[in-house]
C-alpha positions in Angstrom: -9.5 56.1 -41.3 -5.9 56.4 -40.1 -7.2 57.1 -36.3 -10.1 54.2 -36.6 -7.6 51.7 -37.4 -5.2 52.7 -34.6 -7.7 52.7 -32.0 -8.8 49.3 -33.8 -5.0 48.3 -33.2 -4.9 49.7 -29.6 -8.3 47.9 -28.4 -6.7 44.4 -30.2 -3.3 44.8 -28.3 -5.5 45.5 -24.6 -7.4 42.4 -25.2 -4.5 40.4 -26.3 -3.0 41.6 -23.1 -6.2 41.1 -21.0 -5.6 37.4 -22.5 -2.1 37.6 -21.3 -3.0 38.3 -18.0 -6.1 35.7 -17.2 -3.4 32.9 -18.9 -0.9 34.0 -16.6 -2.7 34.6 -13.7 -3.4 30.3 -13.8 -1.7 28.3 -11.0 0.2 25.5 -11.7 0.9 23.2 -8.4 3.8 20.5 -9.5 3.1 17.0 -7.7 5.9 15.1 -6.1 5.5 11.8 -6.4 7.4 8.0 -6.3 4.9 6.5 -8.8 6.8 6.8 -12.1 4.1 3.8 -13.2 1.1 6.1 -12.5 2.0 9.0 -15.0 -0.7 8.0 -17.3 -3.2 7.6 -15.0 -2.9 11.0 -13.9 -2.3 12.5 -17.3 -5.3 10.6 -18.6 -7.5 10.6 -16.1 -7.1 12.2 -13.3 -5.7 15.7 -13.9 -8.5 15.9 -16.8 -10.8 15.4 -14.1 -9.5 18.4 -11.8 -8.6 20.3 -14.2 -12.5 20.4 -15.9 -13.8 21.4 -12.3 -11.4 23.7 -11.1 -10.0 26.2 -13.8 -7.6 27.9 -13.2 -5.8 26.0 -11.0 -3.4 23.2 -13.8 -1.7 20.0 -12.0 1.8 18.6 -13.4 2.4 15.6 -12.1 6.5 14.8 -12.0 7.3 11.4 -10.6 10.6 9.9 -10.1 12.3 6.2 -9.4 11.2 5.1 -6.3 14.6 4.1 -5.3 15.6 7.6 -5.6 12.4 9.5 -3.8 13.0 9.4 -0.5 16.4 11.3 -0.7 15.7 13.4 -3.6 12.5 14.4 -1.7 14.7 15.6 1.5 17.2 16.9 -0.7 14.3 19.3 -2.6 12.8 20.1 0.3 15.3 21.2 2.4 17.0 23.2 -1.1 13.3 24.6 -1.7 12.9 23.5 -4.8 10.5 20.6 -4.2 6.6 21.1 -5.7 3.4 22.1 -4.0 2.1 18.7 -3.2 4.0 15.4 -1.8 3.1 12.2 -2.4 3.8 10.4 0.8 5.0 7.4 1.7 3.4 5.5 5.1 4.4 6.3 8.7 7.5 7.1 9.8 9.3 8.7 6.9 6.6 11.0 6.1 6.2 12.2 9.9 10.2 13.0 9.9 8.6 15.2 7.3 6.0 16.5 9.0 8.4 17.3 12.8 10.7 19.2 10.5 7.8 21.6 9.0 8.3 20.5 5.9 4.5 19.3 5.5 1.5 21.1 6.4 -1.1 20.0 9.0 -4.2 18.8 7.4 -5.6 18.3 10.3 -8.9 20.0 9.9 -9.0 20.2 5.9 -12.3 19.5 4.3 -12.8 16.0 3.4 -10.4 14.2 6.5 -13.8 13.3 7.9 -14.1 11.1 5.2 -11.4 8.8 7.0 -11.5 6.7 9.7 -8.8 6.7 12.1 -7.0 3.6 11.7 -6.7 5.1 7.6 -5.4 8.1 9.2 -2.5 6.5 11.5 0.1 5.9 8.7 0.4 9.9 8.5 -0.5 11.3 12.0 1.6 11.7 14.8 1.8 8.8 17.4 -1.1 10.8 19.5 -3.2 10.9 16.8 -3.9 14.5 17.1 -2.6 15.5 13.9 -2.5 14.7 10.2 -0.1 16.1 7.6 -1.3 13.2 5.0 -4.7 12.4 2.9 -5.0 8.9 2.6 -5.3 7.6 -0.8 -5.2 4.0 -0.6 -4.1 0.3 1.1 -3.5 -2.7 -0.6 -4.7 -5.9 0.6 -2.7 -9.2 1.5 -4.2 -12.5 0.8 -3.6 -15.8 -1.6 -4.3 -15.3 -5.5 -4.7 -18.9 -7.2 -4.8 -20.2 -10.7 -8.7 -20.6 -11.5 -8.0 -23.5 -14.1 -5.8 -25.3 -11.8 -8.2 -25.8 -8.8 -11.3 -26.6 -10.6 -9.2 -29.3 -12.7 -7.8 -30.6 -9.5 -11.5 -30.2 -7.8 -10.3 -28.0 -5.3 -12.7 -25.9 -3.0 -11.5 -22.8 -2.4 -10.2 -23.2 1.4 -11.6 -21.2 4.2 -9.6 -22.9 7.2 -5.8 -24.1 7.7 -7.1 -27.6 7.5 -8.4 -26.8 4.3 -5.7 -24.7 3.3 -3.4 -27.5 3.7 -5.7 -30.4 2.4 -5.9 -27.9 -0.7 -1.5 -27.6 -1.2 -1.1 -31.5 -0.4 -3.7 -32.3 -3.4 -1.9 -29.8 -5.8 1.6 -32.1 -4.8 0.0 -35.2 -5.0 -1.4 -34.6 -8.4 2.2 -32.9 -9.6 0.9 -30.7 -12.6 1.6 -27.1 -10.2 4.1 -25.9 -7.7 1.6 -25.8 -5.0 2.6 -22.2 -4.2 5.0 -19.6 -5.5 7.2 -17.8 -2.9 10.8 -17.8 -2.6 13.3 -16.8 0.3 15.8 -15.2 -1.4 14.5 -11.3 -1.1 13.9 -11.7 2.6 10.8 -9.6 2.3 8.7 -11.2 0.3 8.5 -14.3 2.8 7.5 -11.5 5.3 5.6 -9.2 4.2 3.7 -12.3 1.7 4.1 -14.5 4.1 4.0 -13.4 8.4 2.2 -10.0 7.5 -0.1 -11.8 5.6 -1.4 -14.7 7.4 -0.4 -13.2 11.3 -3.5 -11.1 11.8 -5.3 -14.5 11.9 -3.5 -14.8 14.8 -2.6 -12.2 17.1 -5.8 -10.3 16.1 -5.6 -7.3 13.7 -5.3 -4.1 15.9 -5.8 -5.7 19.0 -2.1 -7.9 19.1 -0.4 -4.8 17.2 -1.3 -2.0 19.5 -0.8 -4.2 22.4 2.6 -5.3 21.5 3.1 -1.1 20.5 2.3 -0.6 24.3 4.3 -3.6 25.7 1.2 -5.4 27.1 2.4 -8.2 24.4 5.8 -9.6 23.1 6.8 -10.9 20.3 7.5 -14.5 22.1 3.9 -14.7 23.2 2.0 -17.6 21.4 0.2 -15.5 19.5 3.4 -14.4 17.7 5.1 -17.2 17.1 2.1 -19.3 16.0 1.9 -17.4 12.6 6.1 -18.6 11.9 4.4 -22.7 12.9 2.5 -22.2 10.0 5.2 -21.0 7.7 7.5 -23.4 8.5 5.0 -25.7 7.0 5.4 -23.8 3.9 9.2 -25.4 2.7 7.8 -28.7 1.4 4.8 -26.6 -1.1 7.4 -24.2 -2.3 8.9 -26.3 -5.1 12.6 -27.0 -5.8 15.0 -24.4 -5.0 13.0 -21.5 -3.6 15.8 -20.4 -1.4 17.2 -19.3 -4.3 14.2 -18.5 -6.0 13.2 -14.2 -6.5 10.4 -12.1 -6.3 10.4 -11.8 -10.0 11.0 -15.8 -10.4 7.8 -16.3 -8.1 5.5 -13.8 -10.0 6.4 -15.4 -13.3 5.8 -19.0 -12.0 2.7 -18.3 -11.2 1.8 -15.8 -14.5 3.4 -18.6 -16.5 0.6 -21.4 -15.2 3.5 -23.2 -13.2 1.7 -22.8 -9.5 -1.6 -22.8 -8.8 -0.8 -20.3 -5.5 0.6 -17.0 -5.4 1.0 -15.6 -1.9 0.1 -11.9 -3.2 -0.2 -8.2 -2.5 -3.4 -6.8 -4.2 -0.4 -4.2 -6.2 0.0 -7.5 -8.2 -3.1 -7.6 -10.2 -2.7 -5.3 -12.6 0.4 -6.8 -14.0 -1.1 -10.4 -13.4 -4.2 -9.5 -15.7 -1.9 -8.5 -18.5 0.8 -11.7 -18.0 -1.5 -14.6 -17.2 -3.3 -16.3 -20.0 -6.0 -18.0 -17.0 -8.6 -17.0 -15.0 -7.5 -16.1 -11.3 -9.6 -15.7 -7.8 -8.3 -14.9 -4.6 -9.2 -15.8 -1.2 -8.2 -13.8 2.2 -6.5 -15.9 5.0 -7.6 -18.7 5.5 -8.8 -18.6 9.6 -7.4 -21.3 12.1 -10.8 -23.0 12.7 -13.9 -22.2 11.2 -15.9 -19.6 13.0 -13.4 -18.0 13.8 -13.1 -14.1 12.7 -11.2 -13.3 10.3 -8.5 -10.5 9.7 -6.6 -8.9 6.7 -3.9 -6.8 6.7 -5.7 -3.3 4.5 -1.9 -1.9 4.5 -2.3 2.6 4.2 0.5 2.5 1.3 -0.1 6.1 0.1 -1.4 9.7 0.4 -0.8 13.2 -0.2 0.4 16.3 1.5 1.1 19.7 1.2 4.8 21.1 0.8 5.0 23.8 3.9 6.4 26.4 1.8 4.2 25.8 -1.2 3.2 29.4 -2.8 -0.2 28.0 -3.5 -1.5 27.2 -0.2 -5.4 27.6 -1.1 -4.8 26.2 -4.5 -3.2 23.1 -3.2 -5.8 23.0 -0.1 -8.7 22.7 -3.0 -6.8 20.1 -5.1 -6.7 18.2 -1.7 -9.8 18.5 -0.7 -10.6 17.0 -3.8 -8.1 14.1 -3.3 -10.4 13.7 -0.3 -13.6 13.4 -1.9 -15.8 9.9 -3.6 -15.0 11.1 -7.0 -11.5 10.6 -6.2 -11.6 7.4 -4.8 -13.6 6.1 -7.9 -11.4 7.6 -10.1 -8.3 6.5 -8.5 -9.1 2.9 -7.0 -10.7 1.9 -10.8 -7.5 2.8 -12.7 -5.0 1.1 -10.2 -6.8 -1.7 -9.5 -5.5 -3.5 -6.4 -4.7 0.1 -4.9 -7.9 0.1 -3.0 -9.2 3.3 -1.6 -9.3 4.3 2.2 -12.4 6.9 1.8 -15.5 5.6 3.8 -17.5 6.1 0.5 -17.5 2.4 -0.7 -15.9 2.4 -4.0 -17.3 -0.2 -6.1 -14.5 -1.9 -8.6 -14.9 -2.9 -11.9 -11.7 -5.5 -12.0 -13.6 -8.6 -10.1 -10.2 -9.8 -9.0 -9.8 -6.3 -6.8 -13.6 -6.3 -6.1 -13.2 -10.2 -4.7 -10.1 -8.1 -2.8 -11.9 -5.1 -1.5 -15.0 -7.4 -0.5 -13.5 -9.0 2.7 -13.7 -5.5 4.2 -17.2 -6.3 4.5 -16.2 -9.5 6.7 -12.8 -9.3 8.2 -11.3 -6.6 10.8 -8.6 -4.7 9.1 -5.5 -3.8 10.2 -2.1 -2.7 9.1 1.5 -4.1 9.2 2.6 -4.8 12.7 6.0 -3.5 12.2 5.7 -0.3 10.6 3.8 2.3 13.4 6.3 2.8 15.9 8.3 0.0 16.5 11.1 0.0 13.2 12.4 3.5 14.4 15.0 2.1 15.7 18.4 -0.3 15.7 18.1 -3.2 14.8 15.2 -2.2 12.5 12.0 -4.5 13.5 10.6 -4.8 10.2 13.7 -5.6 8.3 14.7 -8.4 11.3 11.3 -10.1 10.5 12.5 -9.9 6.7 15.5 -12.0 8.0 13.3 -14.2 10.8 10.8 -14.9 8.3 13.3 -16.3 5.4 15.2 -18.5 7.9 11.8 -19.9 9.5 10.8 -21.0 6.1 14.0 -22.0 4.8 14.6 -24.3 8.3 17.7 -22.5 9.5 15.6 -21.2 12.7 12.8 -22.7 14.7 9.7 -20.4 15.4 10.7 -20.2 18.9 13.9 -19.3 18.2 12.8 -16.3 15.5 10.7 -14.8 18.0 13.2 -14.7 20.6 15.9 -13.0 18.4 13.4 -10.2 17.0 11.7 -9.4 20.8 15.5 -9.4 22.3 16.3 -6.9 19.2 13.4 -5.1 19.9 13.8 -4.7 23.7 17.8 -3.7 23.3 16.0 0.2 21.7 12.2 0.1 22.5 10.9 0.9 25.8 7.0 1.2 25.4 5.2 5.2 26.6 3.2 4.2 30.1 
């Protein structure tokens, strides 16, 4: 009896370590990441979703402030403290990264065929021959308006400048809305909701950028400066005070019903679902003269790499593969809507404010910001000078003309174009 039950006891104690061992022997790859808002998305969703498919392998996803990534990201890495995986931010940050073998080249990874180039650029070097990045998504510029208001007022929705125009001088006439909600006072938002937004229009998507990336166009040329002729129109629509006025102030004049135009980035719709108490649509920019083909800026905003030194290399290659495949971009595009993804699978959305977004794919060339590839690397920064050219434009302190000059003679006293 005495030996039964010891043997009983030894054969319990070797599968409770046998159980010891499989439990242990799971890999858990920690994700860096600047997307503090995300963390139940990926607790809720996402992560169950790997997780189910790959065991073994467990994902903790630890964001931080994104004020604070950047540095505490260098600061981890270069320690080696920082996790397997690195969410990264667009272009030239991340490829600092990347030149000091911090992130791996992805290169030929499963699933980067599932990406076309121009989704690739914002994390692969200026040659394009390498990737260190999976894209994950863009969001879209374009003009989000107040349902209620236009059909009150009997406004179309406008698909030309004229009409664009016709449409802000009827919502002034009438006096019920701030035809549109923008302010000056954060610099960027009248660039990167206002120049990067309605500028494709102009100097053509990809074709102006890349051709003022090579030095084949300036900033002065006409199709430059026509973009800031627009916005200066913009002062009298803008309400009382806008130089003063915030980003925050703009988002809740138009959540609170008070405009019936919100110059927007598609990361808004989340928060404008929960805040406004009206229906909303959106329309892209409108095009100088009907006919004409349109353009939007589809801005790579973020992906994900692998940490060089990770101790999980095929572990972390697997949960990127995945991070390249549809079931991602389903997963991921439907619960942040207005982060749209960059997979060539079509994803299709279930928010019709993103899927109104995501739908001009279908008929406008995309392209991304023209200032971030390249050409903010160095002093004075390029995109933080159009922050600057863009406020004063709008707030009548500096003609268009004028604007352009000062960025292209900042950009000339650094750049000098590859031949």
């Amino acid at each position: 009896m005495t030996r039964n039950l010891t043997k009983a006891l030894a054969l319990g104690a070797s599968l409770l370590g046998y159980a010891g061992l499989a439990s242990a022997a799971d890999v858990t790859l920690t994700i860096e990441s600047w997307r503090n808002d995300d963390l139940a998305i990926w607790k809720d969703k996402l992560i169950p979703a790997f997780e189910a498919k790959n065991p073994g392998i467990k994902l903790a996803f630890q964001p931080m402030a994104p004020t604070e990534y950047n540095a505490a990201l260098n600061a981890k890495l270069e320690s080696g403290s920082a996790g397997d995986l690195i969410t990264c931010r667009p272009f030239d940050a991340s490829l600092e990264l990347f030149k000091k073998g911090y992130l791996g080249d992805l290169t030929k990874n499963p699933g980067m065929e599932n990406f076309s180039n121009v989704a690739k650029t914002a994390w692969s070097t200026d040659d394009g021959a390498q990737t260190f990045c999976v894209p994950m998504a863009s969001v879209i510029h374009g003009f989000i308006y107040n349902k209620d208001a236009f059909e009150t007022l009997k406004i179309e929705v406008p698909k030309t400048q004229a009409e664009f125009f016709a449409a802000l001088d009827k919502i002034k006439a009438d006096g019920t809305y701030v035809p549109m909600a923008m302010g000056t006072k954060d610099l960027w938002e009248a660039a990167t909701m206002g120049y990067q937004n309605i500028g494709p229009n102009y100097w053509k998507g990809e074709e102006g950028r890349l051709a003022l990336v090579k030095g084949e166009q300036k900033l002065t040329d006409a199709a430059w400066v026509k973009p800031y002729e627009v916005l200066a129109k913009w002062k009298d629509y803008l309400g009382d005070g806008f130089e003063a006025q915030t980003y925050p102030d703009s988002q809740n004049m138009f959540t609170l019903g008070r405009a019936a135009i919100y110059p927007a980035g598609s990361w808004e719709i989340s928060g404008f679902n929960t805040q406004a108490q009206f229906k909303m649509g959106a329309f892209p920019p409108p095009v100088e003269k009907e006919g004409d083909t349109c353009y939007i800026s589809d801005h790579t905003d973020i992906g994900m790499g692998v940490n060089a030194k990770s101790k999980h290399p095929a572990e972390a290659a697997k949960f990127l593969e995945w991070v390249a495949s549809a079931e991602f971009a389903d997963l991921y595009a439907n619960a942040l809507p207005g982060f749209f993804s960059l997979n060539t699978t079509a994803v299709k959305m279930a928010d019709p404010l993103a899927q109104e977004f995501v739908s001009w794919r279908e008929k406008c060339k995309p392209t991304i910001r023209s200032t971030y590839q390249i050409l903010s690397r160095g002093k004075p920064n390029l995109e933080n000078e159009t922050w600057v050219e863009s406020a004063n434009v709008i707030n009548g302190t500096d003609t268009p003309a004028v604007a352009a000059e000062k960025l292209q003679k900042g950009l000339d006293s650094w750049y000098k174009p590859a031949k």
